[in-house]
N, C-alpha and C positions, 0 to 999 in steps of 0.2 A: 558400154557398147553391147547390143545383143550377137549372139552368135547367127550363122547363116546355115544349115544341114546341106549336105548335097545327096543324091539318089546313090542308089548303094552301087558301088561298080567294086572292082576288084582292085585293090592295092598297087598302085604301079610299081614297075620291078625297084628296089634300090639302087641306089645309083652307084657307080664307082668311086665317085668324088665326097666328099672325105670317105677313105675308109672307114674309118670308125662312126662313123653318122648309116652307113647301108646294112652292117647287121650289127647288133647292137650286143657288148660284151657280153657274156656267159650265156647267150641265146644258139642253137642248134641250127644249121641252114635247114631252109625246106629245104626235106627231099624224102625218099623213101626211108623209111624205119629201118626194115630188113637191108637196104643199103649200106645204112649207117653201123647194123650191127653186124654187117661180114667184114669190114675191116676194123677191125679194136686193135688188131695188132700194127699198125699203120704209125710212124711216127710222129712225134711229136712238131718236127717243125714242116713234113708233109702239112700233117691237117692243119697247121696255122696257115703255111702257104693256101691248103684248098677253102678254108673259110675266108681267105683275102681274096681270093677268086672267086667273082659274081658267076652265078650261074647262067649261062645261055637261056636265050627264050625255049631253044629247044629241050634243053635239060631240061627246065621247068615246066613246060609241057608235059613231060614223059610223069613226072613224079606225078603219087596218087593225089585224094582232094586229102584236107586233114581231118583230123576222125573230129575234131570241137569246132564251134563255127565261131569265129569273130565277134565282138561284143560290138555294143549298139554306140551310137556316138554320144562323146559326152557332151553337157548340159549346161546353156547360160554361162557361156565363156562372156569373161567382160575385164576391163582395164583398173583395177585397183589405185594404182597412184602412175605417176610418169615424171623425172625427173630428166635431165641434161645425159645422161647415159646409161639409163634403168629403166624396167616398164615392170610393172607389175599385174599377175594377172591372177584370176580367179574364176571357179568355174565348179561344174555339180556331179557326181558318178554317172556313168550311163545308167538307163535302166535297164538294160539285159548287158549280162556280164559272162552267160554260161555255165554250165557247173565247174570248169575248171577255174573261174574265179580272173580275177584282174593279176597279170604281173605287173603292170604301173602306166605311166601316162609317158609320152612323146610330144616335144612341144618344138616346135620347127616355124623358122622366120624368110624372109625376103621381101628387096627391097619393092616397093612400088613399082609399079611396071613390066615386073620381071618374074619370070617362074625358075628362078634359082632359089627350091628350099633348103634352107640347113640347120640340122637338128643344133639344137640350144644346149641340151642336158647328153650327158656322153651316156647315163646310165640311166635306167626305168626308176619312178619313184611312185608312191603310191596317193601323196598328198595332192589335196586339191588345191592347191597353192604356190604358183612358180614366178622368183623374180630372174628376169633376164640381164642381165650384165654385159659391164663392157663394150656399151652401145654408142655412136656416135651422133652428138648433137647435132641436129638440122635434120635426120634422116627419114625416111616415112616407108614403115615397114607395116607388111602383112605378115600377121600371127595364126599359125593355127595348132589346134592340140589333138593325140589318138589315142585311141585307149588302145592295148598291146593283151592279150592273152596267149597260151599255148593254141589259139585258134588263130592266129594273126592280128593284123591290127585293123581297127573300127573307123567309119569313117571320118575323116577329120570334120572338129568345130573349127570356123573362122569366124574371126571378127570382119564386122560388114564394112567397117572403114579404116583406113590404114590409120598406125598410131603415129603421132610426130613427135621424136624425140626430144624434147625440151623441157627446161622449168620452170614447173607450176608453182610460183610463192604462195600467191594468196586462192581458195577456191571461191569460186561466186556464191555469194552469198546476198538476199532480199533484205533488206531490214524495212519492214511493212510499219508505217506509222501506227499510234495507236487508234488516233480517229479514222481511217481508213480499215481496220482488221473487224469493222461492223460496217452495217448499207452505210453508203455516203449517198445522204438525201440534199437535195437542191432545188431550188425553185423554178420555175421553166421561166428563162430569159436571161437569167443570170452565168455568170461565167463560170464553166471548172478548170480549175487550175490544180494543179498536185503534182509535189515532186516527192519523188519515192527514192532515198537514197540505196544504192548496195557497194558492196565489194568483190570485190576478185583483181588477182595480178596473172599472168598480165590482160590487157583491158578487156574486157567481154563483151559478148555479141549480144544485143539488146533486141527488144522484140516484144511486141505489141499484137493482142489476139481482141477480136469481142465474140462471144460466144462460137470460136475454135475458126474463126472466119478474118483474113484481114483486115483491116481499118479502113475506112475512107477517107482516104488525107482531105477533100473536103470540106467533112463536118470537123476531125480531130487531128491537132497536130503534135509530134511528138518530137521530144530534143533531147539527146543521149547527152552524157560526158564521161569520164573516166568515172566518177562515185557516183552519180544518182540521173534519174530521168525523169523530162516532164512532160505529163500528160494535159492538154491544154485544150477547152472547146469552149470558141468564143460566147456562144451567146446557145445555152442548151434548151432542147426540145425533149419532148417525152420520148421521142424515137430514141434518144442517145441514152433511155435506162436499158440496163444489162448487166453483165457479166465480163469481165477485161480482163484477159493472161497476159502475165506478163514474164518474161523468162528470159534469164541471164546464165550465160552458156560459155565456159573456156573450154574448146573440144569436147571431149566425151562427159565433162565435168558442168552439170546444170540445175540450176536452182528457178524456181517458179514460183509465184502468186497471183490469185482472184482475187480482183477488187471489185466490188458490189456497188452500181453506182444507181441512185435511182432518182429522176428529174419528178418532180411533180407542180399542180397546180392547183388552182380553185375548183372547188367541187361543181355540179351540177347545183341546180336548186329541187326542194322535194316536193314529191308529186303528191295530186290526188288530196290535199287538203281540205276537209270537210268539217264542218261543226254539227256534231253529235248529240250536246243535248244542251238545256240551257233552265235552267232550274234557280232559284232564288238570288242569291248575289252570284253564280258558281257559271263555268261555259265549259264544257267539254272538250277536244280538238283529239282528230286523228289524222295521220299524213302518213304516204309511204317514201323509203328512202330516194334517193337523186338513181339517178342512172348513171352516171359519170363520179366516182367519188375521186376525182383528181389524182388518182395513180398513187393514193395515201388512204390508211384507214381514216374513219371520222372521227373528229370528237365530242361533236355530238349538236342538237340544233336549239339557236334560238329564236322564242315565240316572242313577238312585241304585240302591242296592240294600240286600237285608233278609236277615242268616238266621236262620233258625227257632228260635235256644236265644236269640238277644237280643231281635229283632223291631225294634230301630232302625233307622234307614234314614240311609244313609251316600251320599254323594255321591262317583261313580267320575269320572265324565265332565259338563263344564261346553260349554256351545253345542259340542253336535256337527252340524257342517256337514248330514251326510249321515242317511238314515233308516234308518240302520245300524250296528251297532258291535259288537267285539268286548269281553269286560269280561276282565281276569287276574289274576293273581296273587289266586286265592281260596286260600281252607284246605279241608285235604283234612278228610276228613270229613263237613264241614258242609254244609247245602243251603237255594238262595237263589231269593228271590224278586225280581222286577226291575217298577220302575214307570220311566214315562219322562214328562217336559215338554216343551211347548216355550214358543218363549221369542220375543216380539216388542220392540219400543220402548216399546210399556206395560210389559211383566212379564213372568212365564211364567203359565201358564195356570194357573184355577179348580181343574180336578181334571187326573189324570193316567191315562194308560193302562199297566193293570198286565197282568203273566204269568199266564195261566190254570194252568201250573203250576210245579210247584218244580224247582230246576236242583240234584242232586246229586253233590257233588264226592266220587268212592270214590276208595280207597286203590289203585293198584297192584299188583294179584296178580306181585310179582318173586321168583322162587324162583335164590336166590346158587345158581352152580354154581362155586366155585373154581377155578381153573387150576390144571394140573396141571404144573409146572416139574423137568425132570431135576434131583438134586442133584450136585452139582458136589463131589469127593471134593479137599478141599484136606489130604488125609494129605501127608505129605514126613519125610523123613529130616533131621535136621539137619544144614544144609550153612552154610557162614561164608561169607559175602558179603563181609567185612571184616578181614582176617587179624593176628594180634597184627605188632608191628614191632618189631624189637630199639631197644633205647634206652641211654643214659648218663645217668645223672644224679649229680649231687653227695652228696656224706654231708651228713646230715642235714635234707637238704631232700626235702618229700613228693611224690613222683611216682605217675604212674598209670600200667595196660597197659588199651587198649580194643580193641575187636573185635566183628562182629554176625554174627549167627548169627541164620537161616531155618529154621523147622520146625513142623510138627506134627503129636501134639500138642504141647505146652508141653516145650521140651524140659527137663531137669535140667542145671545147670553145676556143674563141679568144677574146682578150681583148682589146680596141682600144682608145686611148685619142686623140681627136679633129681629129679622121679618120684615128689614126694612128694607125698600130698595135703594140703593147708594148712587145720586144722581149726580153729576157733573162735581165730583166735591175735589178740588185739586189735590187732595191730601190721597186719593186713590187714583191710582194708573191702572185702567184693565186692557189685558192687552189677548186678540188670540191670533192663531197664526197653524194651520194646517192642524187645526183638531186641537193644540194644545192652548187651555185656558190659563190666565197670569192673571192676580191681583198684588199688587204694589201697594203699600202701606207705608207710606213717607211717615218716618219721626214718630212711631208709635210711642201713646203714652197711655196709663192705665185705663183710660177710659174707654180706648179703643179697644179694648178685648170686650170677648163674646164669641156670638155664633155666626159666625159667616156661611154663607150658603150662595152655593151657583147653579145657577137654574138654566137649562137649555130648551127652548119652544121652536117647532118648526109646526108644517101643516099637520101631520101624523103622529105627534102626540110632543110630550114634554116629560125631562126627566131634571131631577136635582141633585146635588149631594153637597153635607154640610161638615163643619169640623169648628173645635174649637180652638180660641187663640187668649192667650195668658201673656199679660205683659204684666213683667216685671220690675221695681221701682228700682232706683239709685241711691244706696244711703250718704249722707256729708252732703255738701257744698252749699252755699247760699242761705238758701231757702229754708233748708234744715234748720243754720246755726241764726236766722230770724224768727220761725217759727218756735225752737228752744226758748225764747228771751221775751218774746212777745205775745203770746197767746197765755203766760201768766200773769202776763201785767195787764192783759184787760181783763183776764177775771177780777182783778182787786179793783179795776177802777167799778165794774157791775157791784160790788158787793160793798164797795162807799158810799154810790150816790142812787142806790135802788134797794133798798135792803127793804125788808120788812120790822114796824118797830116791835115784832117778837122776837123774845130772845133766840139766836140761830135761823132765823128765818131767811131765808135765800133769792125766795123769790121776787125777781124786777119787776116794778112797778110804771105804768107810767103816770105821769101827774094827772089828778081828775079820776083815776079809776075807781071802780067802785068795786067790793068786795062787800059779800055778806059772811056776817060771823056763821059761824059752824060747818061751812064748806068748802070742800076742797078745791085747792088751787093747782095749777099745773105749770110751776116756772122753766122758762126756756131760757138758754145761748145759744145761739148760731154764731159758732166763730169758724174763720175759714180761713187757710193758710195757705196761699198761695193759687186759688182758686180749682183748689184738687181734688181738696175732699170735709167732709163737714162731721162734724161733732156735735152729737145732740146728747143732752144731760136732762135728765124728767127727774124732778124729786117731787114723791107727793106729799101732802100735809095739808094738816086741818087749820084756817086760820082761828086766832084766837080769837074769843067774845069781846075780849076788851078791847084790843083795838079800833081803832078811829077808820071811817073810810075815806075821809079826805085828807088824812095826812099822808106827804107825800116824804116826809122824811124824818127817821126818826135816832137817834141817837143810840149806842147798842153799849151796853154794860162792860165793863173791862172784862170780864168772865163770858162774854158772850163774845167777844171778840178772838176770842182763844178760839173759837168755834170757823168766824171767818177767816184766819190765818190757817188754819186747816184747809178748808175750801182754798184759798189761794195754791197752797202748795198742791192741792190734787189737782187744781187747772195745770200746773205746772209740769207734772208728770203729763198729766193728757200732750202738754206741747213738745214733751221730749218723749211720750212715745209716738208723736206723729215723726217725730225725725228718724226716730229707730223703726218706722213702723212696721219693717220688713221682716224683724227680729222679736219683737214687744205685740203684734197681731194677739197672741194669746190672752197678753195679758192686758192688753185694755180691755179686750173683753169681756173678760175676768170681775173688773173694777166696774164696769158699768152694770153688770149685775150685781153685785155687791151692795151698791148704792139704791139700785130702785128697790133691792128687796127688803130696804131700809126706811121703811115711811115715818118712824117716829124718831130717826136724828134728828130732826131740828124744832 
């Protein structure tokens, strides 16, 4: 409770009733100074008598003014707690006190109704803090307090409404939900309903403000009960956003809260929508915001769009921040229409702002001019990068010659052994393949060595390169252990039935031949083993005078025949070194010199 000041008037007299309440113990009556010190010799229970006696109006009249003035009244007098037979109260120093300072405070009651005050406190205290006691429940008393100096007393603070004696259990108190102590937002149509619970004993006076103005039972209706209250509005309008107090009040004991209620709707739609520019696959758009953004911020708008051969409308852009945007990736040809939304906590809006015209995507007028690139003359002569290599290989194992050759155009290969060109012969496979040249040599045998050469011809010239090839024989098997056995047995059968009838004489004859005496003859054998390789034997010698030219066969002396057994055995060697011939090369050719340089053996 605030306090009430009243205009300053003078002190009314004290009253006679209670004594001890009209001049307050070890305080001096007004009156004259000099009065009070011409009698000091005066008794003790005179002057209790004359302090028990109020002074006449007229007395108090006569007496001077006092030399201090009265202090100012004190401050924000208010009810602290209030129980069944107690009140507690509380309050602030005056601001003017005088230099003579405060002798303490006076707190005086009566009932309602009535102007019987009667001081509380028998003695001056200085604190700003008095409980009243020994009060009876049910009563309803006015309180006031004075401040007291050697100048008199100040004018009293009262409280502005009487206190009622009773006990307060519980204080009012709000408990504000948690969704409620921020805006409560709602959609216009929809119902608010909220129940706000509190407390206080006993029950409290409830009460309903919107911005400091009563309610319109109308639009809002409200249902108290002893713990909470409901605030209830059928079907809400934007008119019903605001501000709502709400306060729960046991006497001078009162608790409050603002609930933030705020209705909103669908936005306006945005204005002013125009397409700005419209360049390759790309369209520009700028719009300004709605003018109604539904009693909520936005969240922002979206742009769709439509072309002309479908007429659908497709969604590019969802809450675009800004009232602007670019749209891409369109099809050439085609041409578009654009509407835009926007978009709050309710929705997006009723209708949309569309394009007064259509955005056409053309095709590019690009006319190809090809580049013009020098041609690069890759003519060349054929040249070999990679030159054939001489090689060895074994009889009858297949070997190859490789080599690569650069040119063009495509040049022609020819393949050539010992100058020859080597045409369709199944025993050679030539093969080329990206510059690189192959000859294949199935089953080589001695014969096939030599000089192989590859010859490359195109228009702009021709190039060669050659190597040699060494095939080597096999010694043993077959052919050897026939040729050992039989190439000595026909020298013996030559040397029985062709002999010459001179002693030693070698040379075969055929039947009818004719020889003249004194000239030389030149006898042969061709024998040949295996058809691989050939053995020629030249011995030269003079025929003798005696002999016959038509005999065709003659008899040879036992002593001369020591001479053909000789001959036999050196056919013999010849056919074992054809078998070793790979080892013995030296030395047959050793022995056939040996022999020619021998003309008068035989």
């Amino acid at each position: 409770a605030e306090t009430r000041s009243h205009p300053e008037q003078s002190p009314p007299p004290p009253r006679a009733e209670p004594p001890d309440l009209a001049v307050m113990p070890g305080k001096e009556p007004d009156g004259d100074p000099e009065l009070a010190q011409a009698t000091p010799a005066a008794e003790p229970a005179e002057a209790r008598a004359a302090e028990a006696v109020p002074a006449s109006p007229a007395e108090g009249a006569l007496q001077p003014e006092p030399q201090h003035p009265p202090p100012s009244c004190p401050l924000h007098l208010a009810v602290g707690d209030v129980n069944d037979n107690s009140v507690s109260l509380t309050w602030k120093a005056p601001e003017q006190a005088s230099s003579a300072g405060l002798d303490g405070y006076l707190v005086e009651c009566c009932k309602d109704g009535t102007a019987d005050w009667v001081a509380a406190n028998k003695e001056l205290f200085l604190s700003t803090r008095y409980t009243i006691r020994n009060l009876t429940s049910g009563d309803r008393l006015q309180i006031r307090v004075k401040a007291v100096n050697a100048g008199g007393m100040s004018v009293p603070a009262v409280l502005e409404q009487p206190v009622v004696i009773r006990e307060i259990l519980e204080h009012p108190k709000i408990r504000v939900p948690r969704h409620l102590r921020q805006t409560y937002i709602r959609p216009a149509g929809e119902a608010v309903n909220l129940l706000i619970p509190f407390q206080g004993k006993p029950r409290p006076q409830v009460s309903w403000s919107k911005d400091g103005q009563p309610l319109d039972p109308k639009r809002v209706t409200v249902r108290s009960g002893d713990r909470d209250t409901i605030f209830f509005i059928r079907k809400a309008e934007r008119s019903d956003s605001g501000q709502y107090q709400l306060s729960v009040k046991i006497d001078r004991l009162e608790d409050k809260a603002t609930i933030d209620i705020r209705v909103i709707e669908q936005p306006g739609p945005p204005e002013n929508l125009k397409l700005v520019d419209v360049w390759g696959f790309n369209v520009a758009l700028e719009w300004s915001p709605p003018k109604d953004n539904g009693n909520a911020a936005l969240k922002g708008y979206m742009v769709q769009k439509s072309d002309r051969k479908s007429g659908q409308w497709f969604t590019v852009l969802e809450r675009c921040p800004r009232p602007s945007c670019t749209v891409s990736d369109l099809i050439i040809g085609n041409s578009y229409s654009f509407r835009v939304f926007s978009e709050n906590a309710c929705g997006h809006s009723a209708t949309a702002a569309f394009t007064t015209e259509l955005a056409h995507i053309r095709k590019p007028e690009i006319a190809y001019k090809p580049e013009k690139y020098s041609g690069w003359d890759f003519s060349e002569p054929p040249k070999f990068t990679q030159p054939l290599a001489d090689r060895s290989t074994t009889r009858g194992y297949n070997t190859q010659l490789f080599c690569c050759v650069r040119a063009f155009p495509k040049p022609k290969i020819i393949w050539l052994k010992n100058q020859t060109e080597i045409r369709e012969d199944p025993k050679y496979i030539a093969v080329i393949n990206e510059g690189v040249c192959s000859l294949e040599i199935r089953k080589p045998s001695p014969f096939d060595g030599g000089v192989y050469t590859c010859k490359a011809v195109n228009p702009l010239g021709e190039a060669s390169v050659d190597c040699r090839l060494d095939v080597k024989g096999k010694a043993g098997g077959l052919a050897a252990l026939v040729a050992l056995f039989l190439v000595p047995a026909l020298g013996l059968l030559v040397f029985e039935n062709h002999s010459l009838s001179c002693p030693g004489a070698w040379v075969p004859l055929r039947a009818g031949s004719r020889h003249q005496p004194g000239k030389q003859v030149l006898g042969a054998a061709t024998l040949e083993g295996g058809g691989t390789s050939s053995y020629l034997a030249a011995i030269r010698r003079t025929v003798p005078h005696s002999c016959s030219e038509r005999r065709t066969s003659r008899r040879i002396a036992a002593a001369d025949r020591d001479y053909d057994h000789g001959f036999f055995f050196f056919f013999w060697l010849l056919g074992a070194a054809k078998t070793l011939e790979p080892a013995l090369v030296p030395l047959r050719s050793g022995a056939l010199d040996f022999f020619k340089s021998q003309p008068c053996m035989f």
